[in-house]
PDB file as gemmi writes it, atoms N, CA and C in Angstrom:
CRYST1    1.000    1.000    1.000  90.00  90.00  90.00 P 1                      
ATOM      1  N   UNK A   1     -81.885 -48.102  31.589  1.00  0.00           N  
ATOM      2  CA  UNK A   1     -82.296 -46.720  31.929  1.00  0.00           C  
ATOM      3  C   UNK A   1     -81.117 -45.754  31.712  1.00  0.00           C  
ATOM      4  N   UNK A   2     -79.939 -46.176  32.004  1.00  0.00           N  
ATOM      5  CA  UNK A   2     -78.655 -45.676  31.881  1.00  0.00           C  
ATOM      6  C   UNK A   2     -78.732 -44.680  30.208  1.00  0.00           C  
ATOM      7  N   UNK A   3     -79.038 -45.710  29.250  1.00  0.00           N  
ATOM      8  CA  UNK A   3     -78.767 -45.143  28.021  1.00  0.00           C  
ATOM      9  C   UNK A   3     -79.673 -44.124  27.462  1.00  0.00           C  
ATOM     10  N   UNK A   4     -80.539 -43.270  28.621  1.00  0.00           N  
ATOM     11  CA  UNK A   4     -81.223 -42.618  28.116  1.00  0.00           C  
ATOM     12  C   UNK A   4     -80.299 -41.519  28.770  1.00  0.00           C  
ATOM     13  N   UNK A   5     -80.315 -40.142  27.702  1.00  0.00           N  
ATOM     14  CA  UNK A   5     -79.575 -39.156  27.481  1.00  0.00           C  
ATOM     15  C   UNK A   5     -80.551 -38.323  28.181  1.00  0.00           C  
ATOM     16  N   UNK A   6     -80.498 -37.045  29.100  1.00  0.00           N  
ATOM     17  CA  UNK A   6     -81.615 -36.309  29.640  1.00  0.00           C  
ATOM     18  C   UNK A   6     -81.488 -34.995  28.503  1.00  0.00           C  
ATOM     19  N   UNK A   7     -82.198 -34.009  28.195  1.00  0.00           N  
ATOM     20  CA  UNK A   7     -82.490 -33.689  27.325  1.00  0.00           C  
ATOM     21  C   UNK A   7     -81.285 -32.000  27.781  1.00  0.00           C  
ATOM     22  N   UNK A   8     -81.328 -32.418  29.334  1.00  0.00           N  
ATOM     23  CA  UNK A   8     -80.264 -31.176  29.862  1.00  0.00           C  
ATOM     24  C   UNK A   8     -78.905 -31.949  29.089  1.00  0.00           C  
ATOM     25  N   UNK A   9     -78.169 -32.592  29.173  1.00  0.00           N  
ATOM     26  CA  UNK A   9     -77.015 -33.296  28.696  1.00  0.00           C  
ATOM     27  C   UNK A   9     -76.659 -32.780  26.981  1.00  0.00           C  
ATOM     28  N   UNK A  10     -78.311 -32.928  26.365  1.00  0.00           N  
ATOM     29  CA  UNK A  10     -77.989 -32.756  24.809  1.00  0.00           C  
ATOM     30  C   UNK A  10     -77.808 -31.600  24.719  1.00  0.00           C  
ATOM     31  N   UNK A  11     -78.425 -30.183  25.802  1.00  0.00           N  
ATOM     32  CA  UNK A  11     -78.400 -29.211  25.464  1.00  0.00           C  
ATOM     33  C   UNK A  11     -77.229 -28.431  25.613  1.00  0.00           C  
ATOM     34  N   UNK A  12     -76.477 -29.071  26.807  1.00  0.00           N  
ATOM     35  CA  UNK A  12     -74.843 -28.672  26.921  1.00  0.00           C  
ATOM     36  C   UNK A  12     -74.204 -28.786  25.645  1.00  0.00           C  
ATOM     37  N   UNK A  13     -74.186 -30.043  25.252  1.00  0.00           N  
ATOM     38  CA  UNK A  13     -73.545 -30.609  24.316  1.00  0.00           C  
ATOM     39  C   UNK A  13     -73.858 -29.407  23.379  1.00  0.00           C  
ATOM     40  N   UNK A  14     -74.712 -29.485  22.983  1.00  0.00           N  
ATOM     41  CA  UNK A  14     -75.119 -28.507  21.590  1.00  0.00           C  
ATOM     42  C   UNK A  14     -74.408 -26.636  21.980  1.00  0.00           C  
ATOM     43  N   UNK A  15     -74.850 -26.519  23.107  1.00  0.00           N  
ATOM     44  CA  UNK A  15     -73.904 -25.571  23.821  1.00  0.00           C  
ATOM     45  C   UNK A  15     -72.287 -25.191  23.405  1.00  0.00           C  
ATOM     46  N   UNK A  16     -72.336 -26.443  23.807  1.00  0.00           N  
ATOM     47  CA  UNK A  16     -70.451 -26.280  23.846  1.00  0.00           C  
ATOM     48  C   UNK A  16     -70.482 -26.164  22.507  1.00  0.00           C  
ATOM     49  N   UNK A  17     -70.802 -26.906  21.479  1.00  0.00           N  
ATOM     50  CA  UNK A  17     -70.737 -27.347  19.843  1.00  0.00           C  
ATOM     51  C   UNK A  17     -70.556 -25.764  19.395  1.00  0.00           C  
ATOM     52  N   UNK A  18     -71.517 -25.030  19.402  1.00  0.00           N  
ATOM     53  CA  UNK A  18     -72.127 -23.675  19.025  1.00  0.00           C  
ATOM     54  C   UNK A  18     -71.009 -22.589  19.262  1.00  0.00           C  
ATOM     55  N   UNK A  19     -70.511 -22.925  20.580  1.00  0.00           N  
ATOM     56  CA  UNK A  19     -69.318 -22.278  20.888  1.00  0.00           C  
ATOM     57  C   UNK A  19     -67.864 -22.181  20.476  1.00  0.00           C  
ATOM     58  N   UNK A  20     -68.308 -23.607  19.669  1.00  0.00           N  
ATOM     59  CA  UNK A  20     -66.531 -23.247  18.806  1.00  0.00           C  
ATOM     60  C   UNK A  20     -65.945 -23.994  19.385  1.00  0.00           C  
ATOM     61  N   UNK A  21     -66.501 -25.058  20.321  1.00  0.00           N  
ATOM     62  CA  UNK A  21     -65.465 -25.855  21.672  1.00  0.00           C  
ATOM     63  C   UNK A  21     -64.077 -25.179  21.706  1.00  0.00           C  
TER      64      UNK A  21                                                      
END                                                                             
């Protein structure tokens, strides 16, 4: 169950990405 990613998690991610980290 662990290895499922919640769909809030990917959207940070993509977040931060977008931002130029």
């Amino acid at each position: 169950m662990v290895r499922f990613v919640p769909p809030c998690v990917v959207a940070v991610r993509i977040t931060v990405a977008l931002s130029g980290e």
